[in-house]
N, C-alpha and C positions, 0 to 999 in steps of 0.2 A: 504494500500500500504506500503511496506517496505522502512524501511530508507536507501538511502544511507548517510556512513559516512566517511569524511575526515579528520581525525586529523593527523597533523593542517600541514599546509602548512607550515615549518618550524615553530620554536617555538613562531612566533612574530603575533604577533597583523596584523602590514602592510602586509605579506604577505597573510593573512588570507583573507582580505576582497579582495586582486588584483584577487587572483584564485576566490572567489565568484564573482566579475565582470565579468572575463569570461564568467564563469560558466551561467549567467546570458543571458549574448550577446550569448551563445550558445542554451541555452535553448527555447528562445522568436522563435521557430521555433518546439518544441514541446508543446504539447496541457497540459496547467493545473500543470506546472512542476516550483516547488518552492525551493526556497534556502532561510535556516536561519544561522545564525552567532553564532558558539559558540563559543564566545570572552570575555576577559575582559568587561564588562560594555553595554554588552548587557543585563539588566534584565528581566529575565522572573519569574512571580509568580509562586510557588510552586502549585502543581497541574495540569499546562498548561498542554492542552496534544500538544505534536507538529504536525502538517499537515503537514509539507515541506515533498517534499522528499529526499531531499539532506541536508546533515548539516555540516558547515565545521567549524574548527576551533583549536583553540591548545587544546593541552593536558587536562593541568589543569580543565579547564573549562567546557570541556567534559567529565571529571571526573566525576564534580560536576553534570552534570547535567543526568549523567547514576546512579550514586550512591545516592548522598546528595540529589537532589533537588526530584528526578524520575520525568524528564520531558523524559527522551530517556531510550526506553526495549533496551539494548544491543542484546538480543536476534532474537528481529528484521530486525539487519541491514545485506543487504545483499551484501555490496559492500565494504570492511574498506582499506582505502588508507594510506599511510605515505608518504608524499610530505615529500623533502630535508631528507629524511631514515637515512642519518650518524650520524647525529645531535641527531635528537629523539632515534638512540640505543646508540650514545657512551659517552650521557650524561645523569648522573644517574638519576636526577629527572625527567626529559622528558622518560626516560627508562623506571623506574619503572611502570609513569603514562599509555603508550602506553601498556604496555605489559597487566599491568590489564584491562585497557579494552577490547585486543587479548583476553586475557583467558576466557573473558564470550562470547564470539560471537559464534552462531552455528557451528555446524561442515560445515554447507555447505557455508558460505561464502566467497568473493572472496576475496582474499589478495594483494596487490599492494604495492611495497615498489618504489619510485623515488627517484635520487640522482644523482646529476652531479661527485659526489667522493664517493668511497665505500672504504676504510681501509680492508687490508683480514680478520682482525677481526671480522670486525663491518658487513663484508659477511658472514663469519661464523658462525656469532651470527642469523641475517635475515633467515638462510637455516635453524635453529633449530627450528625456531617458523612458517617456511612456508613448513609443508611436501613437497616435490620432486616438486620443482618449477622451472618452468620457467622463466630461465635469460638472459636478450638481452643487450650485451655491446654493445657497440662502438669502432668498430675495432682502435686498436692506431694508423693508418693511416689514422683514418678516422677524428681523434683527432689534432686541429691545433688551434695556438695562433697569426698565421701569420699577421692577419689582425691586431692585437692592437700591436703597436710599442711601446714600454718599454724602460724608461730612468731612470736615476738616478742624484740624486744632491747628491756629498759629503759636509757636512755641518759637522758643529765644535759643535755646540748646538743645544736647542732649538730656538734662536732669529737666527739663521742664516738659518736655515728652516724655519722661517717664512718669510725673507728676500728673499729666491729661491723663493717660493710661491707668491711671489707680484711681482715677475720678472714674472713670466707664468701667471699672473692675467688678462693681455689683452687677451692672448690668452682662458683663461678658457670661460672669456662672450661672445664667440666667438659660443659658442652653450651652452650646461650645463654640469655644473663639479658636485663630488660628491668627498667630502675632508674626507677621513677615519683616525681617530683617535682610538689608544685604548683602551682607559676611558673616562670614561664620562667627568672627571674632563680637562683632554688636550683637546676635542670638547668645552667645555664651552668656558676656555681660550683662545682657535682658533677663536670662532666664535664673541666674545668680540672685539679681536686684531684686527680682518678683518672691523665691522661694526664702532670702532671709528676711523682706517684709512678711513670710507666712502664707505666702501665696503656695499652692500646689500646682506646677506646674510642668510640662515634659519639653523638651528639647529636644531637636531633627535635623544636622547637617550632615554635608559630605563626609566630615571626618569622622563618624561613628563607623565601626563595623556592618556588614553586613547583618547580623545576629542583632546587635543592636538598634538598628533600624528597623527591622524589624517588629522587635520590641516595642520600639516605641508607639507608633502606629499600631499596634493590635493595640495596645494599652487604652489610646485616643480614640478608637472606632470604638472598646468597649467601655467608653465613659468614664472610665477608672481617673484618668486627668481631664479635666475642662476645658487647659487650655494649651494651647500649642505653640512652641517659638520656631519657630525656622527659617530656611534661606530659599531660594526659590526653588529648590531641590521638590518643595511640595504644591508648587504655582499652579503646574499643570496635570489637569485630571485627576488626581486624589481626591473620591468623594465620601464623602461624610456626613450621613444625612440630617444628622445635628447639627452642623453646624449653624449658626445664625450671624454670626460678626465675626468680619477679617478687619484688620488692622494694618494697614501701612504703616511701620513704626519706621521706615525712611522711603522715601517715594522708588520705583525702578528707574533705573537709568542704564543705558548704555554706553559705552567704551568712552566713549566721545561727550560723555553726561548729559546726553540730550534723553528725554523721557523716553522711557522704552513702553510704549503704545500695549502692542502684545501681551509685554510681562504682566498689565498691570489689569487688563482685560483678565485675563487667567487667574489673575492670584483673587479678586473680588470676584469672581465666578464661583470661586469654593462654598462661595454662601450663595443661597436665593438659589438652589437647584431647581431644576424642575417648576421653575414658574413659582417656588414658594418665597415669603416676601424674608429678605435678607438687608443686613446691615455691615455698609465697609465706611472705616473711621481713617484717617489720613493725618499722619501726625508731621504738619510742616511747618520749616525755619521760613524765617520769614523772605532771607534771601531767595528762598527756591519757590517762592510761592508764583513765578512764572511758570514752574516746569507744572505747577497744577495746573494751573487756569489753560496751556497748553493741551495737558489730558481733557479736561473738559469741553475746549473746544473741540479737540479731535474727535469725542464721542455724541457729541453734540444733538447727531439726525437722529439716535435712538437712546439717550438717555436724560436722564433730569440733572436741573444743574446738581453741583456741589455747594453744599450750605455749610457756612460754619456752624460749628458744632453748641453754639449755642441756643441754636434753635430746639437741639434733639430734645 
């Protein structure tokens, strides 16, 4: 039987196994039909040959294990997916890895690129490598932010965002919050600050373990912590259907510090799933308060303004 392959549901570990639980819950309704994990720290011995017929997982990993290890014939697979697509083509390393393994797959397999955001670039990179493909937008009518209400705290530093944030604290353990930072080192900091005021709180970066991350995330999906600190490591597609309030505890920005559009779309998408009504808090200096009003206007056709938070 032929492998289906999915690399990787965005470039993270987390989202890798949330689509294999679907994946899972969907399958126990057909006959004999397996899913394995091409992840960080999943070992498999050189040799194995694989029986799943689904294999999901990031990049790298799947590299290794078509190339380096030969547990996966590329040749084989007859279904090759790219969950969260912008990411995997507009970042070089995730790039390169996707595209070598595009290059070895049959002429007849089926291509799938998903993405909540496409850049015209990163569309016109997709159309090179998918002869005369079929593409289904979503009408920008059909596109709405209406349901998450969008606020903002003007703050002076970083001790007086942390100060806004312990003001909206009652209200966070009010359901589940997800507090975005962007490094690792101000999620540490944050998560520190929050747990010796007494606060209970978990923490999610790149640099934890495999096992660790893990952890953490089941811990957060079963309620055990409230609220979450992380880095965009959890932006895109980690759903949680508690969640009610994300927090920008420093706005997204790109290389170049101009507002990262995308990121910011993704990480306030964590709340207000599914059409349910959600809340993202914006904790900004007063010099970047163009990189807001920027995002605002950018989202402008399908969202409500952003209100200071004195309104809430």
């Amino acid at each position: 039987m032929q492998n289906r392959l999915e690399p990787p549901p965005t470039p993270t570990y987390e989202l890798a196994v949330q689509t294999g639980q679907v994946v899972e819950k969907m399958g126990k309704r057909c006959v004999n039909t397996r899913v394995t994990y091409a992840v960080r720290g999943n070992r498999i011995p050189r040799g194995t040959k694989i029986e799943e017929q689904i294999i999901i997982g990031t990049p790298g990993t799947v590299l290794d294990w078509c190339f380096k290890l030969r547990l996966l014939d590329a040749k084989k697979i007859s279904v090759f997916v790219l969950d969260e697509a912008d990411v995997m083509i507009d970042t070089q390393g995730f790039l390169d890895q996707s595209v070598r393994i595009q290059r070895t797959l049959p002429q007849d397999c089926q291509m799938l690129l998903f993405s909540a955001t496409f850049e015209d670039a990163v569309l016109r990179f997709a159309e090179q490598i998918i002869p005369d493909p079929n593409i289904i937008k979503l009408r920008r009518e059909e596109m709405t932010l209406t349901n998450i209400r969008q606020y903002y705290f003007l703050c002076e530093n970083i001790q007086d965002k942390y100060k806004a944030l312990c003001n909206i604290y009652g209200s966070i353990t009010v359901g589940q919050a997800i507090i975005f930072c962007q490094t690792r080192r101000n999620a540490k900091w944050l998560s520190q600050e929050l747990t010796r005021d007494g606060h209970k709180v978990s923490v999610l970066s790149g640099e934890l373990t495999v096992e660790q991350r893990a952890a953490v995330i089941q811990r957060f999906r079963d309620g055990k912590e409230k609220v979450l600190v992380t880095t965009n490591v959890c932006a895109r597609g980690i759903d949680v259907k508690q969640v009610t309030i994300v927090v920008n505890f420093k706005l997204p920005t790109n290389q170049l510090r101009c507002p990262d559009f995308e990121t910011y779309l993704h990480r306030i998408g964590r709340t207000g799933r599914f059409g349910k009504k959600g809340l993202a808090f914006n904790m900004v200096e007063r010099h970047n308060l163009p990189l807001l009003r920027s995002i605002e206007e950018h989202f402008s056709e399908y969202s409500i303004p952003i209100k200071p938070a004195l309104h809430v």
